[in-house]
Steps between C-alpha positions, in 0.01 A plus 500: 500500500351336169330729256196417295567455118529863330243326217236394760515850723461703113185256400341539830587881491325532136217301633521718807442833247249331319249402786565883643388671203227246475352549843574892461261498212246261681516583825208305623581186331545235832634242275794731328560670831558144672752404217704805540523457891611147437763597256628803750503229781675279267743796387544611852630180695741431187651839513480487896337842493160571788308686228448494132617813417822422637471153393471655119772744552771259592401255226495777219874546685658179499323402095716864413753393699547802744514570820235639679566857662567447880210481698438680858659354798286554870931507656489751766110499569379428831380114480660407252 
C-alpha cells in the first residue's frame, strides 16, 4: 500500500486545526464552513478514513509516528 508524504498529511492536518477553530468561532460563516468540509474530504480519502474525525486521528498518528490503538472488530456478530 503507498502512504501519503508524512509532510503533506502534517500541512493538511495544521490546515485541518486551523479551519476547525475557525468555523467553531464562526459558526454561521457558509464560506469557512465549505473550506473546512473540503479539507476533511481532502484529509479523509488520503488517510482512507469514512469520517473526519477518524480521518484526523489517523493522520495526527502516522505524522507522530504511532500506531493507532486497535479498533473494534464486528467477528462473531450475526451478519457480519
Amino acid at each position: 500500500m503507498l502512504l501519503p508524504d508524512r509532510n503533506t498529511v502534517d500541512r493538511l492536518l495544521r490546515h485541518y486545526r486551523a479551519q476547525e477553530r475557525t468555523v467553531l468561532a464562526r459558526p454561521c460563516d457558509l464560506s469557512a464552513r465549505r473550506r473546512f468540509e473540503d479539507t476533511a474530504y481532502t484529509l479523509c480519502v488520503l488517510m482512507g478514513e469514512r469520517t473526519a474525525r477518524e480521518a484526523a486521528q489517523a493522520a495526527e498518528h502516522y505524522v507522530a509516528g504511532t500506531r493507532p490503538a486497535p479498533q473494534p472488530t464486528l467477528e462473531g456478530l450475526p451478519g457480519a
